[in-house]
C-alpha positions in Angstrom: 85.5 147.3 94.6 89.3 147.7 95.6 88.5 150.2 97.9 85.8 148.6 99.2 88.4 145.0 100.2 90.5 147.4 101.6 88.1 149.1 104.2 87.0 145.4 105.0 90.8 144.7 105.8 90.7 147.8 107.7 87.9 146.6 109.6 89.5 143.0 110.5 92.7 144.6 111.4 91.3 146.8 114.5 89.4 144.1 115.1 92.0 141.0 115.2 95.6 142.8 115.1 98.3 141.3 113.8 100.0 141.4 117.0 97.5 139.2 118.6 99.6 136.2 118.1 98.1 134.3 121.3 97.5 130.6 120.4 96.2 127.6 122.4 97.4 124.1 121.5 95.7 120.6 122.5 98.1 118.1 124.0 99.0 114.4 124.9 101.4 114.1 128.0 102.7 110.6 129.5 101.1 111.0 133.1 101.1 108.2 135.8 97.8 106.4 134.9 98.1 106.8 130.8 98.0 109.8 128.6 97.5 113.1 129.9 95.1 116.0 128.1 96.5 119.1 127.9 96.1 122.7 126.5 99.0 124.8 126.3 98.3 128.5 126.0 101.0 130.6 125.0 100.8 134.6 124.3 103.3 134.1 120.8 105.4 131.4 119.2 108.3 133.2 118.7 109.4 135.4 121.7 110.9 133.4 125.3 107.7 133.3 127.7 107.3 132.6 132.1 105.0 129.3 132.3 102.8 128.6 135.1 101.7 125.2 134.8 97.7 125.6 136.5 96.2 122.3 138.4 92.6 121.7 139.0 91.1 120.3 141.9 89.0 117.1 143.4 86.6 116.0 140.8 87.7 118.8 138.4 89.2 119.5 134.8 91.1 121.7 133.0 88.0 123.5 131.4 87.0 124.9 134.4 85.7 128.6 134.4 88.4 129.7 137.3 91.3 128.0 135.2 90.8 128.9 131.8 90.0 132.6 132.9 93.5 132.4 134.9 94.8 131.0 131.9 93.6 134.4 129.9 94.9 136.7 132.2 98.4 135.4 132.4 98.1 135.1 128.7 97.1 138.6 128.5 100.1 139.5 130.5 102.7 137.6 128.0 103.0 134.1 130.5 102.3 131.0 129.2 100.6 128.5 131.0 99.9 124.5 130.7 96.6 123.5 132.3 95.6 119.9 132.1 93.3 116.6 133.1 94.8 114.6 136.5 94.5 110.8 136.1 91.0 110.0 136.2 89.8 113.0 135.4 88.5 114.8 132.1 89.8 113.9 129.0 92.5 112.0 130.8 92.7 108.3 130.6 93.4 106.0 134.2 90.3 105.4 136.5 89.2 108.2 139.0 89.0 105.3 142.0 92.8 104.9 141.0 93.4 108.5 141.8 95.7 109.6 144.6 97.3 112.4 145.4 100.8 111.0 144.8 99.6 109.9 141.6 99.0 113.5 141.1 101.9 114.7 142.0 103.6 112.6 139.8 101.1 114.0 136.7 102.3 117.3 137.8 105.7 116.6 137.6 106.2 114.8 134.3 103.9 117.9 133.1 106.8 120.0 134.4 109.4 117.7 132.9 107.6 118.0 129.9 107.8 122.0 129.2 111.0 122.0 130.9 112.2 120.7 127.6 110.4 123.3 125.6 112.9 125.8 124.4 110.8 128.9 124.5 109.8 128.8 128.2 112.3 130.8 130.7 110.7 129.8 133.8 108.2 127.4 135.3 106.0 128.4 138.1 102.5 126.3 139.7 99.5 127.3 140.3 96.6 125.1 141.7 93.0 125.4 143.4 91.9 123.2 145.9 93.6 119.6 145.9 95.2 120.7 143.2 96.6 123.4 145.6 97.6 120.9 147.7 99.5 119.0 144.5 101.3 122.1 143.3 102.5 122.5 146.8 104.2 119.4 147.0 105.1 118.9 143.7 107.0 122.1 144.7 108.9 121.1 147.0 109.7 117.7 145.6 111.2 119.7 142.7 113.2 122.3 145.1 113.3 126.3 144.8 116.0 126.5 141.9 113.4 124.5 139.5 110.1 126.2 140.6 110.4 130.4 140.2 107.0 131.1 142.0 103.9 129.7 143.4 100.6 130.3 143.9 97.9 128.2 145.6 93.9 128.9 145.7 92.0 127.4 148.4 94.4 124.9 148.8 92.5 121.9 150.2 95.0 120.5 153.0 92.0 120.0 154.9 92.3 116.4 153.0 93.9 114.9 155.6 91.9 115.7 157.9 89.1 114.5 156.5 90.5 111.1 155.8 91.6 110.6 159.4 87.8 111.7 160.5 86.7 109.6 158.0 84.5 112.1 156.0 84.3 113.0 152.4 81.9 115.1 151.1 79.6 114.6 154.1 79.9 111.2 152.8 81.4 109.0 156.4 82.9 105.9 156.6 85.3 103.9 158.9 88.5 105.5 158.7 90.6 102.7 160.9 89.4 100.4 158.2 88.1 101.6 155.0 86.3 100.2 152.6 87.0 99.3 149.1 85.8 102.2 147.9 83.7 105.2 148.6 81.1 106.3 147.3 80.8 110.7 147.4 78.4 111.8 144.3 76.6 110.8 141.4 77.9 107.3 141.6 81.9 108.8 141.7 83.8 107.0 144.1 87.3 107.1 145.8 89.1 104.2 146.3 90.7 103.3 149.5 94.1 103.3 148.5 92.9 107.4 147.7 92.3 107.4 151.9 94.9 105.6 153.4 97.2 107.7 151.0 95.4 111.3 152.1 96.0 110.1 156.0 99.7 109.9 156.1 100.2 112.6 153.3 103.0 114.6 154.6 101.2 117.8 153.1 103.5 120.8 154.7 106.2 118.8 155.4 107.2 118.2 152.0 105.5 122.0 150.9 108.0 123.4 153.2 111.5 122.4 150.6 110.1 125.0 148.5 111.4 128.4 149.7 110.6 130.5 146.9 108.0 133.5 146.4 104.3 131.7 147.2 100.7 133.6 147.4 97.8 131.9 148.8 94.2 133.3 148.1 91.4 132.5 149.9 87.7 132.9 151.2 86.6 133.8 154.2 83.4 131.8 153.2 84.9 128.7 152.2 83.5 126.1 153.9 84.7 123.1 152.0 88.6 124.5 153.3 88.5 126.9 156.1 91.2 129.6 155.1 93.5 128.9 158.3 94.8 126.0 156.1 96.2 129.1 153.4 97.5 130.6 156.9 99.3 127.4 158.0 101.0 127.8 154.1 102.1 131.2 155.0 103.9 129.9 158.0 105.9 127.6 156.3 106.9 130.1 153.5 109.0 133.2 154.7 108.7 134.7 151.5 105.1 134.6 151.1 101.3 136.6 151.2 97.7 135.5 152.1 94.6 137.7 150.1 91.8 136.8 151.9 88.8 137.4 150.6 85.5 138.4 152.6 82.8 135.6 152.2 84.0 134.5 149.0 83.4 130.7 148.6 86.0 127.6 148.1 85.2 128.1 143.7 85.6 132.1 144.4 82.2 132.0 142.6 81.5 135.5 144.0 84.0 137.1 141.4 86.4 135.2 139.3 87.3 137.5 138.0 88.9 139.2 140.6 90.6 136.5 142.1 92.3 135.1 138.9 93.2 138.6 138.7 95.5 138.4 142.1 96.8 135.7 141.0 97.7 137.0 137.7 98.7 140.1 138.7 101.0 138.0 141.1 103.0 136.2 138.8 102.9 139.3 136.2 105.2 141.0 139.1 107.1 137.8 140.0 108.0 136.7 136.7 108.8 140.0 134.6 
């Protein structure tokens, strides 16, 4: 019988090692619009770790396929990372009308505020698909190259201004010198006006540009929710900085995800060793 429990032990060490000490951890985070939910992924407890905090984009959450698989690839490459619900979103309380970008900004910030106080993270680094591209951008540069070690932005939708200035969301049109209330885009989800008078005015690359660090942009060539000139307009502004485009891939990189988490891990595996 002893030998028997200790060939079972056998069996569960190859196949859960002791040094797998990767954990995941549910959180609450002051945000603008209420509590923020969070999950914190780290790849131990004990040893200092990189984080990259990882936003989602329009309409999104934090249990997205692209993000959580980021999230396990930077794990597996001993970075930490913070993904979470914007205002309105997910598991997040506030009102999705509310929503703004500068409301999300501010979520991404006091998220950075908040593991800038946790004493095992070295670094802190964004990452962000989509609007939430567009929000890890700025927040960037709001928080200046000495408090932000790298950045990397997926389809980063700066087309957002444009489209509230044409008046279009979604193929959804309305009167952009006057908008309405609200707006409504899908399945009864509306944006609220204060949402496109905001995304008109948004100084997108003019406040992207006060970051100077290392930045990566990845895009496809098939995306045509955010035509990837808008990643090229990024490069522009950041001298130290790389574009991956990828043929025909789409704006949720649905053709491998795989492979363009992997960039971006990869990316932030060399930046942050």
């Amino acid at each position: 019988m002893l030998k028997f429990f200790m060939s079972l032990l056998i069996v569960v060490l190859i196949i859960f090692p002791l040094t797998a000490c990767a954990k995941s951890q549910a959180l609450q985070i002051d945000g603008d619009h209420g509590k923020l939910s969070a999950i914190l992924q780290t790849p131990d407890d004990k040893s200092p770790y990189p984080l990259v905090i990882i936003c989602h984009g329009f309409t999104g959450n934090k249990n997205e396929n692209l993000l959580t698989t980021l999230a396990d690839k930077l794990e597996t490459a001993g970075i930490a990372s913070i993904r979470f619900d914007f205002n309105g979103h997910g598991e997040s309380e506030g009102n999705f009308q509310d929503m703004t970008v500068l409301n999300e900004i501010s979520d991404a910030i006091k998220v950075y505020n908040y593991t800038a106080n946790l004493p095992q993270v070295t670094s802190i680094s964004f990452a962000g698909h989509s609007q939430g591209g567009v929000v890890a951008s700025m927040a960037a540069g709001q928080l200046g190259t000495s408090k932000v070690k790298a950045l990397a932005l997926m389809a980063p939708a700066a087309v957002l201004r444009d489209d509230a200035i044409r008046g279009q969301a979604f193929g959804v049109t309305y009167d952009s010198l006057n908008p309405p209330d609200s707006v409504e885009i899908f399945n009864g989800l509306k944006i609220g006006r204060n949402y496109i008078l905001t995304a008109q005015t948004l100084p997108i690359y003019e406040t992207a540009e006060k970051y100077q660090g290392s930045a990566l942009m990845v895009h496809g060539t098939g995306d045509i929710v955010v035509p990837y000139t808008y990643s090229l307009r990024y490069q522009k502004i950041y001298p130290n900085s790389k574009v991956e485009l990828l043929p025909k891939f789409d704006h949720g990189f649905n053709q491998d995800i795989d492979k363009a988490t992997q960039i971006v891990a990869d990316y932030f595996a060399a930046q942050l060793k």
